[in-house]
Gaussian input, Z-matrix of N, CA and C with variables (Angstrom, degrees):
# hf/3-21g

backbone

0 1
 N
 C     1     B1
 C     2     B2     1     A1
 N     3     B3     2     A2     1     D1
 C     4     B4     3     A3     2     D2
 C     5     B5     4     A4     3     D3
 N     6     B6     5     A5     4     D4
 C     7     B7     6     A6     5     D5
 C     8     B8     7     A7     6     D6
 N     9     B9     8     A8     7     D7
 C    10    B10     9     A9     8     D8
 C    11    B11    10    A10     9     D9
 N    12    B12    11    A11    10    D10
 C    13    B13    12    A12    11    D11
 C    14    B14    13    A13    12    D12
 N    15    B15    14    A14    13    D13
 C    16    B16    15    A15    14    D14
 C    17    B17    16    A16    15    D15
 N    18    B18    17    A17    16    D16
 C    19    B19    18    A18    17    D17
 C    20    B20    19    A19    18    D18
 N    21    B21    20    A20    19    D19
 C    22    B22    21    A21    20    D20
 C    23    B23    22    A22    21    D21
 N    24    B24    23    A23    22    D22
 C    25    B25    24    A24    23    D23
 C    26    B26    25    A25    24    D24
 N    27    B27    26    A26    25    D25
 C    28    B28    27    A27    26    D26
 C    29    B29    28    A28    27    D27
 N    30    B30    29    A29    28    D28
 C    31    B31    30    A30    29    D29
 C    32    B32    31    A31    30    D30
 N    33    B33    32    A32    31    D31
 C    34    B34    33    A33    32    D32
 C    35    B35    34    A34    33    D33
 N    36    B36    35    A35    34    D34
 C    37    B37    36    A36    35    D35
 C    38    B38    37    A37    36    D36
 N    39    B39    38    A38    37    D37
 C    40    B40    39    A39    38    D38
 C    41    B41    40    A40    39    D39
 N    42    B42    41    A41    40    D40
 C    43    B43    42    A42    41    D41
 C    44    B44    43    A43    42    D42
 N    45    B45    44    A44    43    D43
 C    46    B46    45    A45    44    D44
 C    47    B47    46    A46    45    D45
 N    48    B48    47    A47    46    D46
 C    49    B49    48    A48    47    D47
 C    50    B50    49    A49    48    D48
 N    51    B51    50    A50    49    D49
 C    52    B52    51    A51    50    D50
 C    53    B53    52    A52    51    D51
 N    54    B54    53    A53    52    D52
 C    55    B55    54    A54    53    D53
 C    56    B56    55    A55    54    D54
 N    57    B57    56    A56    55    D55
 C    58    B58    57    A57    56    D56
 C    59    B59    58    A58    57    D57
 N    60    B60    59    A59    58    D58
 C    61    B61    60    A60    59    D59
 C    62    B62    61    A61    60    D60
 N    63    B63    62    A62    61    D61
 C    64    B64    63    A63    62    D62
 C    65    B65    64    A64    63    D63
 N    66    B66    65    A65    64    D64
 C    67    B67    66    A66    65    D65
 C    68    B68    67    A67    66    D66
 N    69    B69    68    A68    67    D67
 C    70    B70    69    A69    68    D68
 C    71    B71    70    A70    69    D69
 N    72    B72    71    A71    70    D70
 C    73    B73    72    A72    71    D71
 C    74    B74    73    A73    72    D72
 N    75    B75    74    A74    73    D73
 C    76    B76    75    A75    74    D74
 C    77    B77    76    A76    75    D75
 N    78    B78    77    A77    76    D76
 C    79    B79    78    A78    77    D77
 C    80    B80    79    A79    78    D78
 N    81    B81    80    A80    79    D79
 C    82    B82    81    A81    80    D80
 C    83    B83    82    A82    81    D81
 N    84    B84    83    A83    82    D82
 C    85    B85    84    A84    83    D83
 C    86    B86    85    A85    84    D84
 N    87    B87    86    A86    85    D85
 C    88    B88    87    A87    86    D86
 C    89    B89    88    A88    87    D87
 N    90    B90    89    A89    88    D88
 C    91    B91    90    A90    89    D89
 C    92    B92    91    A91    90    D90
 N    93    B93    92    A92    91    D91
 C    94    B94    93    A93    92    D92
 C    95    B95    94    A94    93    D93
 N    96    B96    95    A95    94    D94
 C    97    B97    96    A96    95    D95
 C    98    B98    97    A97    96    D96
 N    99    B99    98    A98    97    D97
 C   100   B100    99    A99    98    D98
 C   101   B101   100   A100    99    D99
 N   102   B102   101   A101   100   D100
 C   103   B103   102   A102   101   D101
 C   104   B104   103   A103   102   D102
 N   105   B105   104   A104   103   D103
 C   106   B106   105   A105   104   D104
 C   107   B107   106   A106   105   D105
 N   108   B108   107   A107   106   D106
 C   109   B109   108   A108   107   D107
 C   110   B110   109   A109   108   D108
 N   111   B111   110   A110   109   D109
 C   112   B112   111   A111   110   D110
 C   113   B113   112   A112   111   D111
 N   114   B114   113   A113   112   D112
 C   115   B115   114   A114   113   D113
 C   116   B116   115   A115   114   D114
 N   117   B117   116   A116   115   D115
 C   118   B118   117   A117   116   D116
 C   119   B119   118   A118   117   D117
 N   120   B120   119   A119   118   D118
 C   121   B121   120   A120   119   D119
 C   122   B122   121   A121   120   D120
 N   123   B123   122   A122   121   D121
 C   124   B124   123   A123   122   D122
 C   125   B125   124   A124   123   D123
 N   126   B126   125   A125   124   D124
 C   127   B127   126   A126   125   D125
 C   128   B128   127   A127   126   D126
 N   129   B129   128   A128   127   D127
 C   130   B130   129   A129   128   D128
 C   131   B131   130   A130   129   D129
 N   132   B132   131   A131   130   D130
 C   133   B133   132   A132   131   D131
 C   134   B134   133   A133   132   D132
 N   135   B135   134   A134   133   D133
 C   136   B136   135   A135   134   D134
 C   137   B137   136   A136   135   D135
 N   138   B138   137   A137   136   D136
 C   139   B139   138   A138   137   D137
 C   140   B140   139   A139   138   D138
 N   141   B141   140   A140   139   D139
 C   142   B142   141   A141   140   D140
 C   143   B143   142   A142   141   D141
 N   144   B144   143   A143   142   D142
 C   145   B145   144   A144   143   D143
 C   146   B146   145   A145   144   D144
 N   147   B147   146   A146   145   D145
 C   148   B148   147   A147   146   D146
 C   149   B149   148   A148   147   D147
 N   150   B150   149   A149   148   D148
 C   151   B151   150   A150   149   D149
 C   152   B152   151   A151   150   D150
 N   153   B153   152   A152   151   D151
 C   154   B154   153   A153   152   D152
 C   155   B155   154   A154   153   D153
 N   156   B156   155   A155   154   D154
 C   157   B157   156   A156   155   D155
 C   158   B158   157   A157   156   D156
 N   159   B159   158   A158   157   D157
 C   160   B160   159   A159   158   D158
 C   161   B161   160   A160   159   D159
 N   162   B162   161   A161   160   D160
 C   163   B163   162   A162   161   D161
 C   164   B164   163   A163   162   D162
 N   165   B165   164   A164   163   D163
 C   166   B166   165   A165   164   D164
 C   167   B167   166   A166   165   D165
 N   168   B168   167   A167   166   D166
 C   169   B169   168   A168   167   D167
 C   170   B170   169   A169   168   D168
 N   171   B171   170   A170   169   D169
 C   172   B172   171   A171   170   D170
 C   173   B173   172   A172   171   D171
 N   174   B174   173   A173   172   D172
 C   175   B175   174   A174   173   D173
 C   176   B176   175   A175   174   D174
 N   177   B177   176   A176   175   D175
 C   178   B178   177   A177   176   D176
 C   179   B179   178   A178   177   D177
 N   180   B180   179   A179   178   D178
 C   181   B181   180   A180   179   D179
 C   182   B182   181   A181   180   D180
 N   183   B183   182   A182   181   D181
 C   184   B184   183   A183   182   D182
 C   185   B185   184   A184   183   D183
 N   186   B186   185   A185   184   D184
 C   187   B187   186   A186   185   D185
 C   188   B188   187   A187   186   D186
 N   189   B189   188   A188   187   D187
 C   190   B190   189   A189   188   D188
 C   191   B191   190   A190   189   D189
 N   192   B192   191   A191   190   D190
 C   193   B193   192   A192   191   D191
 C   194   B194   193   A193   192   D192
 N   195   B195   194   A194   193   D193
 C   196   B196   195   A195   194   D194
 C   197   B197   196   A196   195   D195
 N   198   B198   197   A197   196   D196
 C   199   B199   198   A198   197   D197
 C   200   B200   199   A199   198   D198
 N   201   B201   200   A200   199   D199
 C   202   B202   201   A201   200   D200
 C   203   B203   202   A202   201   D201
 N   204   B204   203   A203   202   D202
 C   205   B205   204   A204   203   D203
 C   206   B206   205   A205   204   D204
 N   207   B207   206   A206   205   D205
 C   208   B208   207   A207   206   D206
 C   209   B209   208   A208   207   D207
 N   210   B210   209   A209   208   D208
 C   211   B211   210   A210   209   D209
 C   212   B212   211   A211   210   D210
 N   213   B213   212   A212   211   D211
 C   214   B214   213   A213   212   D212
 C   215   B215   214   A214   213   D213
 N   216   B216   215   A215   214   D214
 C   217   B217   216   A216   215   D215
 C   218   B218   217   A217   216   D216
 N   219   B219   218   A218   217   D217
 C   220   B220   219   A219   218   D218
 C   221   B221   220   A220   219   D219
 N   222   B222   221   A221   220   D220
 C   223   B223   222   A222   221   D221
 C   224   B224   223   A223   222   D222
 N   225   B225   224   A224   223   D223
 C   226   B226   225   A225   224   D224
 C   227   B227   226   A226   225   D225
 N   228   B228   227   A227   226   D226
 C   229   B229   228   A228   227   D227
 C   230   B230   229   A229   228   D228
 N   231   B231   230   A230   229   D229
 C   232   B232   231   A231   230   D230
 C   233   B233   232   A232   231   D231
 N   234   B234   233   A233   232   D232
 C   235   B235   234   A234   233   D233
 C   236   B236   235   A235   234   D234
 N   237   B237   236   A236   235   D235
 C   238   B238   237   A237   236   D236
 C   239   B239   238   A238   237   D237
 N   240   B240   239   A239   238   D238
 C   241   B241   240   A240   239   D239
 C   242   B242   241   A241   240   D240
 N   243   B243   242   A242   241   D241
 C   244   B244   243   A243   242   D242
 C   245   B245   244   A244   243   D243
 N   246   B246   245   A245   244   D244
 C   247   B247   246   A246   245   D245
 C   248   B248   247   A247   246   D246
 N   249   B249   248   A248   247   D247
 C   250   B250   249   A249   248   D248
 C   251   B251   250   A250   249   D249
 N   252   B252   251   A251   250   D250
 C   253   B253   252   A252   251   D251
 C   254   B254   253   A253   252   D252
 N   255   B255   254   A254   253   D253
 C   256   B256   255   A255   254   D254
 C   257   B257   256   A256   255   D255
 N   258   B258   257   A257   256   D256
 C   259   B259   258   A258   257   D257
 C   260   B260   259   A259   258   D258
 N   261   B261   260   A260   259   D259
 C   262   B262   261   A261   260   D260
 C   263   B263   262   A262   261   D261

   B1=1.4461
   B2=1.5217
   B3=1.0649
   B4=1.7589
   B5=1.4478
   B6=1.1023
   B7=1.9980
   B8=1.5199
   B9=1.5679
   B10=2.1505
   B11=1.4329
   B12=1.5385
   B13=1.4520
   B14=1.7362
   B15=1.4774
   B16=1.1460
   B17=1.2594
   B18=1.2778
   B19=1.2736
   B20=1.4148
   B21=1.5410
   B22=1.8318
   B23=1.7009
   B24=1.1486
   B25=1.7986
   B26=1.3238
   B27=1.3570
   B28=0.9999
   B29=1.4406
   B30=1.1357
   B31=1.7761
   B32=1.5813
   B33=1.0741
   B34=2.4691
   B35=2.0946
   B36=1.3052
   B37=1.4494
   B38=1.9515
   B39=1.0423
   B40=1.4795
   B41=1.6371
   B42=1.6491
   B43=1.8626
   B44=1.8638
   B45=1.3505
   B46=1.5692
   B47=1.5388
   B48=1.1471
   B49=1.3294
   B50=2.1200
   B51=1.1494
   B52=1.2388
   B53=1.7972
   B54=1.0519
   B55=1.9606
   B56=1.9510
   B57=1.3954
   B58=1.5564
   B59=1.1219
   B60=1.3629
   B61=1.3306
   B62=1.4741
   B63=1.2262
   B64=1.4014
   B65=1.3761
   B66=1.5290
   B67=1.4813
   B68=1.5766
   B69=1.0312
   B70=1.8146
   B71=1.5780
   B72=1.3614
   B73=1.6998
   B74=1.3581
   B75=1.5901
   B76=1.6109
   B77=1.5405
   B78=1.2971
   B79=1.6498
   B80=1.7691
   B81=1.3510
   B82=1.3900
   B83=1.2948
   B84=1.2219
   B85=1.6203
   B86=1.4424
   B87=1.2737
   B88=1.5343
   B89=1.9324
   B90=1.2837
   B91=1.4150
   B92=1.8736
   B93=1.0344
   B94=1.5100
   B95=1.4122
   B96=1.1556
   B97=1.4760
   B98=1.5801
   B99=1.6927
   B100=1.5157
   B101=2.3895
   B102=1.2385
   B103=1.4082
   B104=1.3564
   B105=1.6454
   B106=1.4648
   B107=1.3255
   B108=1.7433
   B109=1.7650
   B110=1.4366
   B111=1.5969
   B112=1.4031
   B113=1.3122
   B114=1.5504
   B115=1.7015
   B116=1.7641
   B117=1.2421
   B118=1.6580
   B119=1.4392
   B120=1.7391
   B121=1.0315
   B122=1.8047
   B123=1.0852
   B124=1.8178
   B125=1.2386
   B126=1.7299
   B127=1.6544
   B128=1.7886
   B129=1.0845
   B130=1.5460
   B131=1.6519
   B132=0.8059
   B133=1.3626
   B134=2.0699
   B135=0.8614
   B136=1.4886
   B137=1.7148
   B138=1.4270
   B139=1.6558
   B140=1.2715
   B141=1.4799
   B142=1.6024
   B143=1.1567
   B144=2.0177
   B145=1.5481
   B146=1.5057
   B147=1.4733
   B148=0.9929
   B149=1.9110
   B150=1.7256
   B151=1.8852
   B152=1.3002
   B153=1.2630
   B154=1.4406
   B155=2.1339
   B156=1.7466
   B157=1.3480
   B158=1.4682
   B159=1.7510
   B160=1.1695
   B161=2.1748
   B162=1.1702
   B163=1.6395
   B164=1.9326
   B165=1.7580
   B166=1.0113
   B167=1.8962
   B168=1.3696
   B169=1.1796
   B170=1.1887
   B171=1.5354
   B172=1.1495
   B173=1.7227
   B174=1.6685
   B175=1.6711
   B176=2.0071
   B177=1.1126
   B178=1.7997
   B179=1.7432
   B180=1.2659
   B181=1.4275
   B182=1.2897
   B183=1.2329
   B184=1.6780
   B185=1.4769
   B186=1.3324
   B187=1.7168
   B188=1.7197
   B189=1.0186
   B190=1.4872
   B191=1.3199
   B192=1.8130
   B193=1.6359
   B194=1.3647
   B195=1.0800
   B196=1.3754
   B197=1.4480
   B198=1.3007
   B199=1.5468
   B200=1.3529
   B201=1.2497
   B202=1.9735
   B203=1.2335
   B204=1.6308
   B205=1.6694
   B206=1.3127
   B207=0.9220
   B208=1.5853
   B209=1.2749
   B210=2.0272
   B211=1.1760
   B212=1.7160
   B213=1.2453
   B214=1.3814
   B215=1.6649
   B216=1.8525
   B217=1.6503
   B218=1.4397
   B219=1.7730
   B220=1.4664
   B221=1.6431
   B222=1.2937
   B223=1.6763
   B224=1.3170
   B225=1.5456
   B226=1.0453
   B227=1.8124
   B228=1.4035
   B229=1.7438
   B230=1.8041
   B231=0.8464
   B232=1.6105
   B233=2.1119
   B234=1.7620
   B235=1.3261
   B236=1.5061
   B237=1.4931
   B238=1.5558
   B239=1.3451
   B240=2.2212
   B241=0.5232
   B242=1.8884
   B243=1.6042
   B244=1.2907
   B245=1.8157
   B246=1.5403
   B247=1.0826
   B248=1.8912
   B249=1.3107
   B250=1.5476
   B251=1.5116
   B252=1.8881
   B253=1.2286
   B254=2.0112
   B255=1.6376
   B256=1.5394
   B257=2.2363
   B258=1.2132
   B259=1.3538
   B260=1.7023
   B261=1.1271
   B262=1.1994
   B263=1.7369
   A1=109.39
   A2=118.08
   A3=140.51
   A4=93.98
   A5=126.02
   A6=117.78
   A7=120.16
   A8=87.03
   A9=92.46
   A10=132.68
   A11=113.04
   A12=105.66
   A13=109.33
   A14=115.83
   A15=114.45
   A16=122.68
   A17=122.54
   A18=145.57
   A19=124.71
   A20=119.63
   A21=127.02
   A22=95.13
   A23=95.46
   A24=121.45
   A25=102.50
   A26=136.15
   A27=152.22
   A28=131.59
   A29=114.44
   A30=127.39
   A31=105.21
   A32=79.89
   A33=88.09
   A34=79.95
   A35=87.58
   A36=127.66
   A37=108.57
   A38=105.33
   A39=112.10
   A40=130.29
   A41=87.09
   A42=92.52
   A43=96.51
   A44=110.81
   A45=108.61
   A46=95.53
   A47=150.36
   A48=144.15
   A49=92.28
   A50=100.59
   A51=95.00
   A52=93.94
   A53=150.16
   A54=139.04
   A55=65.66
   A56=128.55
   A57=122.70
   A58=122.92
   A59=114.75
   A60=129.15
   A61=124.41
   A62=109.12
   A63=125.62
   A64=93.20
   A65=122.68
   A66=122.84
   A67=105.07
   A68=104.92
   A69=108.57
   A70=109.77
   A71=106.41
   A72=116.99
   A73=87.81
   A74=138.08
   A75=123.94
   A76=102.21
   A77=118.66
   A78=109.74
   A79=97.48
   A80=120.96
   A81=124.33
   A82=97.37
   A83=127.93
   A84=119.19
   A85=116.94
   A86=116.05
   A87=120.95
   A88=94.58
   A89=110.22
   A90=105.36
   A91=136.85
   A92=92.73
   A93=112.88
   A94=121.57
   A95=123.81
   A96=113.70
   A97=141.09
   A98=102.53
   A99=104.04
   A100=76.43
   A101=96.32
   A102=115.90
   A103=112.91
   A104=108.46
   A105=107.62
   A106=99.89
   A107=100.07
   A108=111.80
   A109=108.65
   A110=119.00
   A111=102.59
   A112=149.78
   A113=118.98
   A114=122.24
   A115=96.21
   A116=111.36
   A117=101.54
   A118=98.51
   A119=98.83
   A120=93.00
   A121=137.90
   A122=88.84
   A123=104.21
   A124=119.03
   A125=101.68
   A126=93.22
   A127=114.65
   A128=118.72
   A129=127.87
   A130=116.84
   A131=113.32
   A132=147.50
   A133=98.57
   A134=101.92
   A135=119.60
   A136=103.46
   A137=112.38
   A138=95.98
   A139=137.26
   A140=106.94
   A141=103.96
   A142=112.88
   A143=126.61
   A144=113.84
   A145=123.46
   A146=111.64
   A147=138.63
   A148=115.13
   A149=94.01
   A150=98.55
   A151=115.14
   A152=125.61
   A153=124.44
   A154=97.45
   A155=112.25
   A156=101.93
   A157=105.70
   A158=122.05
   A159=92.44
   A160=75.62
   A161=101.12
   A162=114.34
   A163=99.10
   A164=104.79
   A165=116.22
   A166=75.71
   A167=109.12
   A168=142.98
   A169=127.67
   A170=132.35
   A171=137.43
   A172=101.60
   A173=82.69
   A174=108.07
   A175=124.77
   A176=131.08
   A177=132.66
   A178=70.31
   A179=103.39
   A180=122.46
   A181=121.06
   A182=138.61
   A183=166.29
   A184=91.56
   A185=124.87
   A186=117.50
   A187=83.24
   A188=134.12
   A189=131.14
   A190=111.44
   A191=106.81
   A192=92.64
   A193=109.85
   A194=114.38
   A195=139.60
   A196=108.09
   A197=128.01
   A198=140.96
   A199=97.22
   A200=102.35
   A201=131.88
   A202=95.67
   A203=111.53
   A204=112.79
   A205=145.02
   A206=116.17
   A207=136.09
   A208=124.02
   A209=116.45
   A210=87.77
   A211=108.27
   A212=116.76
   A213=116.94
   A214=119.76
   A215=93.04
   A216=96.29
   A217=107.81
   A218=107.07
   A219=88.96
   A220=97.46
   A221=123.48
   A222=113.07
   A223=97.94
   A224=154.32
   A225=160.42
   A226=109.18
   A227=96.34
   A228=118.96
   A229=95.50
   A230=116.96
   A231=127.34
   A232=103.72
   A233=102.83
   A234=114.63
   A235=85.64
   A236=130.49
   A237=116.02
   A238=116.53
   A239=127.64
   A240=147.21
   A241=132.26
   A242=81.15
   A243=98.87
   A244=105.64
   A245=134.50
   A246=136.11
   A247=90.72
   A248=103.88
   A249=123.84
   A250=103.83
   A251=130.45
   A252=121.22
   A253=78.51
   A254=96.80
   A255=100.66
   A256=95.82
   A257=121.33
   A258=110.52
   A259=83.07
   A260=132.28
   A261=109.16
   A262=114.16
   D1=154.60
   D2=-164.14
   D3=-82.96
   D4=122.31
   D5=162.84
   D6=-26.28
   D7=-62.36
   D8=162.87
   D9=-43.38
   D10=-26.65
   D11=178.42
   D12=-119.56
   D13=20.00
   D14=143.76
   D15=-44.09
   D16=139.47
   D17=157.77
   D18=-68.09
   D19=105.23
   D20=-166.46
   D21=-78.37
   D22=128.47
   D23=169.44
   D24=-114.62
   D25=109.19
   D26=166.25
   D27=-100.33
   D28=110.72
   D29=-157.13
   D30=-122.55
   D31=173.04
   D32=177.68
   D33=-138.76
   D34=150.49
   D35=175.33
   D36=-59.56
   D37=115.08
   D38=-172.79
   D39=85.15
   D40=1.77
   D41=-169.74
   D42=-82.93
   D43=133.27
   D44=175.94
   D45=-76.43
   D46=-60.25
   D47=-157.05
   D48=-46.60
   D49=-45.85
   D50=-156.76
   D51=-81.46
   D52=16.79
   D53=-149.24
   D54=-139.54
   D55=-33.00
   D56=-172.99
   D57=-72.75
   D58=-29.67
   D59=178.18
   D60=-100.49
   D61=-7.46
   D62=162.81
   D63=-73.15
   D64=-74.44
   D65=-155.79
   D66=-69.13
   D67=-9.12
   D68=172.51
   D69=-65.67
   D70=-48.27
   D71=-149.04
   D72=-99.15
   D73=-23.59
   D74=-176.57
   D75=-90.24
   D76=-12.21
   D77=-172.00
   D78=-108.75
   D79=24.57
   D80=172.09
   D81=-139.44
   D82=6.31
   D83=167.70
   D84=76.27
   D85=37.48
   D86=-158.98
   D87=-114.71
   D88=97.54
   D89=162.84
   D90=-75.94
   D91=144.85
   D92=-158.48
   D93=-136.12
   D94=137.12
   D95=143.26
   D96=-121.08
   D97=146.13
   D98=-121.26
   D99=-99.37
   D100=149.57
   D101=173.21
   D102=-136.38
   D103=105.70
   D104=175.37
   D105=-103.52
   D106=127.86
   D107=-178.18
   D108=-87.32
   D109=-26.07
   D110=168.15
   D111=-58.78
   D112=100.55
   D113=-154.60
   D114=95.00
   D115=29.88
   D116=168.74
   D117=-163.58
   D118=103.67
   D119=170.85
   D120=-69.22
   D121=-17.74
   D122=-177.61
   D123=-69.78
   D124=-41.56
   D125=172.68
   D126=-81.27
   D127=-19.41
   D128=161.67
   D129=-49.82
   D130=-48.65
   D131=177.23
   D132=-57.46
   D133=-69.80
   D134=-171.89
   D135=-70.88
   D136=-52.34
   D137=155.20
   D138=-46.90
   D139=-51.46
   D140=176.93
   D141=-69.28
   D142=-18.68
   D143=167.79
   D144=-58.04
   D145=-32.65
   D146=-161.35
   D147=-79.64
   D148=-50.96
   D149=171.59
   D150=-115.87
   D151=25.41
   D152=159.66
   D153=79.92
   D154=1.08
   D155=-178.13
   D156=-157.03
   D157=-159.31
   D158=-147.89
   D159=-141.02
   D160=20.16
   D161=-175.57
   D162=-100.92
   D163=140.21
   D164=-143.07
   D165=-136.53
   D166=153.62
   D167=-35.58
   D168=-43.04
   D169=127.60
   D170=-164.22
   D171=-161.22
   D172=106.75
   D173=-179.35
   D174=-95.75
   D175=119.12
   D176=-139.42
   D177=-125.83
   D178=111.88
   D179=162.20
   D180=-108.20
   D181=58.80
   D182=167.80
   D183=81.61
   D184=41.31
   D185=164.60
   D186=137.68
   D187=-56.91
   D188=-155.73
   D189=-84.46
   D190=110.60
   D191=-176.95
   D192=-126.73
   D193=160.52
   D194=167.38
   D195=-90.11
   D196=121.81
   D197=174.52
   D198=-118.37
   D199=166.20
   D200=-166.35
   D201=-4.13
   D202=84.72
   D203=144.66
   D204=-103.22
   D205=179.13
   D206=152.92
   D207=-87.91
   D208=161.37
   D209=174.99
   D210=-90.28
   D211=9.41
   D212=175.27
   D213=-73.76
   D214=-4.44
   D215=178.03
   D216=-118.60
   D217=2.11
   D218=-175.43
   D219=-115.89
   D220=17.33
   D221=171.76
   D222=-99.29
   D223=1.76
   D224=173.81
   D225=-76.05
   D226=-46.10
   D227=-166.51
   D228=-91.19
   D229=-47.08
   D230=169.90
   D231=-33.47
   D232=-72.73
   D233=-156.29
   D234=-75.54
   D235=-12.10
   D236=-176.17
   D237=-94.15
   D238=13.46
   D239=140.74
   D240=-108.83
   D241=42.02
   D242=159.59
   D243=61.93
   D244=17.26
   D245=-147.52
   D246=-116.36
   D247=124.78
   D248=-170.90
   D249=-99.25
   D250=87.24
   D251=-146.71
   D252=-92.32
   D253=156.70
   D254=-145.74
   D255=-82.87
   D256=10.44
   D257=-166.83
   D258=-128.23
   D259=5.07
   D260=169.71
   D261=-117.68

């Protein structure tokens, strides 16, 4: 995938949902780019434009996002973008 059509995962500093879904998506080979809003207001700002809130982990898949998940909500949204996670 192109840097540009990475998919923004957006986390805050100390959140476990969000340190889970990082270690979810790097140990299945799932590229991303990562936006920490804590101490930034702009990318904070751009999440909540983006999921209607201001709760993190919250992943923007070229318009389609997933807000405050799990990883029990984000391997569902993963295989429904066609994404082949590499151990399963």
């Amino acid at each position: 995938m192109v840097a540009d059509d990475l998919p923004i995962l957006y986390t805050k500093n100390g959140c476990p949902w969000c340190h889970e879904a990082v270690e979810f998506l790097d140990q299945h080979g799932v590229s991303y780019k990562l936006r920490e809003v804590t101490g930034d207001p702009t990318a904070m700002e751009e999440m909540r434009r983006k999921s209607g809130q201001t709760k993190a982990p919250t992943l923007d898949w070229k318009g389609d996002v997933l807000a405050d998940f799990g990883v029990d909500e984000l391997v569902p949204f993963l295989r429904k973008h066609n994404v082949k996670l590499e151990d399963s």
